[in-house]
C-alpha positions in Angstrom: 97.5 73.2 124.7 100.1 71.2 123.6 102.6 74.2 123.1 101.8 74.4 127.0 102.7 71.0 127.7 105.9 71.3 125.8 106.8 74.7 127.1 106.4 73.5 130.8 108.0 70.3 130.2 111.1 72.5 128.8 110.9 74.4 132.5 110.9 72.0 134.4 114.1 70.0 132.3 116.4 73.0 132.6 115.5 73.0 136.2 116.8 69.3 136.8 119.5 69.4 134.8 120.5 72.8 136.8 120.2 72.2 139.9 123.6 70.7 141.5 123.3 67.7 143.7 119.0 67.2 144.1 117.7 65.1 146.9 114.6 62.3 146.1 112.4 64.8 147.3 113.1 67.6 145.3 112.9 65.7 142.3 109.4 63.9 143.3 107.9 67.0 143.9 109.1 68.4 140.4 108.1 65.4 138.4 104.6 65.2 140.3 104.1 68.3 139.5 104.8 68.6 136.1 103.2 65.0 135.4 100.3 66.2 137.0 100.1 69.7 135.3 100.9 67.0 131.7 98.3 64.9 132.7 95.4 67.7 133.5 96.4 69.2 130.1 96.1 66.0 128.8 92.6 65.5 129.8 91.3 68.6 129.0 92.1 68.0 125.5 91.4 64.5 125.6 87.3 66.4 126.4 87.6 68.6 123.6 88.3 66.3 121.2 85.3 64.0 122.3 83.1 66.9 122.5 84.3 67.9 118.3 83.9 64.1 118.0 87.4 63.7 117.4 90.1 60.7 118.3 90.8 61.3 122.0 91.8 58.3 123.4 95.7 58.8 123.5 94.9 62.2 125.6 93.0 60.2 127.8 95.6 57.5 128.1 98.1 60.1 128.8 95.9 62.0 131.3 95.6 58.6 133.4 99.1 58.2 133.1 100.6 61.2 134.5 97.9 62.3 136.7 98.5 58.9 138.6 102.6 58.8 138.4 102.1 62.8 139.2 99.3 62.3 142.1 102.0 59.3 143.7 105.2 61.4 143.3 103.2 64.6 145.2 101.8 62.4 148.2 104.7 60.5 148.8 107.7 62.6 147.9 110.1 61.7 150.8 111.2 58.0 149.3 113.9 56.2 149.1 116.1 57.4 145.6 115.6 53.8 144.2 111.4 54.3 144.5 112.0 57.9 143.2 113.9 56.2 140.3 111.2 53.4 139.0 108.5 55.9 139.5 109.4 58.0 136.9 111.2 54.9 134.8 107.6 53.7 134.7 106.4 56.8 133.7 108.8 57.6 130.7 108.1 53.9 129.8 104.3 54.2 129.5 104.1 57.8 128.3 106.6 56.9 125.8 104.6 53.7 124.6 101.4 55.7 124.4 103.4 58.8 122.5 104.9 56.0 119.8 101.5 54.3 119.5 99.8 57.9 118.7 102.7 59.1 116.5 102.5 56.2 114.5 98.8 56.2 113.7 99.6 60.3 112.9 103.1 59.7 110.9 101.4 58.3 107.4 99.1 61.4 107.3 101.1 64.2 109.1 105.1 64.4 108.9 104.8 66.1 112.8 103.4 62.1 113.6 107.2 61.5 113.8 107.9 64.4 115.9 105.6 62.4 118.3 107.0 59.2 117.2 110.4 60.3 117.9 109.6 61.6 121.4 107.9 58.6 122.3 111.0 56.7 121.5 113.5 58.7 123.5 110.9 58.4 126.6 111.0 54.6 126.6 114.6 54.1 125.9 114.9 56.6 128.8 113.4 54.7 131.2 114.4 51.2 130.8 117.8 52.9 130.5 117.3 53.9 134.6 115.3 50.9 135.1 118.2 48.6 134.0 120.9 51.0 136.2 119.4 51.5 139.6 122.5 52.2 141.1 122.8 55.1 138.9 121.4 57.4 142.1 119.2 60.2 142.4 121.1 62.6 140.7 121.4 60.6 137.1 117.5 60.1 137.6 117.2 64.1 138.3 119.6 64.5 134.9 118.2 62.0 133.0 114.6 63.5 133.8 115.9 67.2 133.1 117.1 65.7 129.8 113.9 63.7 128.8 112.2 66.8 129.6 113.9 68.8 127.7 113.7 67.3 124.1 110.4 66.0 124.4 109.3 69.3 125.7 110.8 70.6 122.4 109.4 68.0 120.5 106.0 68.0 121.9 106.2 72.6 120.8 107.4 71.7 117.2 104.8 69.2 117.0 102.1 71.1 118.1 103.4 74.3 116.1 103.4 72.3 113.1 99.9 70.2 113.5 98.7 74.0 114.0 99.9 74.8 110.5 98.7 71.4 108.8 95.5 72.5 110.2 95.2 75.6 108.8 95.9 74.7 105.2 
């Protein structure tokens, strides 16, 4: 699942960072749907850890999360480029928060913690740098997004490749 989440989260980054000038709309209805699509992969896996009576609460954290900055960006996507920028500032702020908190409880027992550490990090410097540069428009949010997207899209693949081979030994 969480080569999923990482493979989508690369899509939808190289089609930000492609597309030339991108209205508040276009990128609202990008992000809620890849937060969305995060945030339901998020929760299913956040269920099948509780039913192997594993840890889940950092899936369920970041299922609430990006279902609700997903489910906002979808039924409002015609807002003002400043709106369209703190919404997904406040998203890479709390997904990055949750992702640090979770990669440092994994880091000490699995070197792919940092992977999710690492991403984590990059997600909430990310979004306080748009938060602290609102002028910065629609089309830096769109770039930055596309960006964010896609390293911790490639981060969140490694990691899951390699908790998939940690597992296995």
């Amino acid at each position: 699942m969480g080569l999923a989440r990482g493979l989508a989260a690369i899509s939808v980054g190289a089609l930000l960072v492609s597309w030339g000038p991108a209205s508040s709309a276009a990128v609202m209805i990008s992000f809620g749907a890849a937060a969305v699509f995060r945030g339901a992969a998020c929760e299913l896996e956040s269920m099948m850890a509780l039913r192997r009576r594993k840890p889940w609460g950092f899936q369920a954290a970041l299922a609430v999360v990006g279902l609700a900055a997903g489910i906002l960006a979808l039924g409002k996507p015609r807002v003002s480029p400043n709106a369209a920028l703190y919404l997904v500032s406040a998203w890479m702020v709390a997904a990055g928060a949750v992702h640090m908190a979770w990669g440092s409880e994994l880091a000490p027992a699995l070197r792919a913690g940092r992977l999710k550490a690492l991403g984590g990090s990059l997600s909430l410097a990310g979004g306080f740098l748009l938060m602290l540069f609102p002028d910065s428009g629609i089309r830096v949010t769109a770039l930055a997004l596309g960006v964010l997207c896609l390293l911790t899209g490639s981060l969140e693949s490694a990691f899951s490749l390699l908790l998939k081979r940690a597992l296995k030994r």
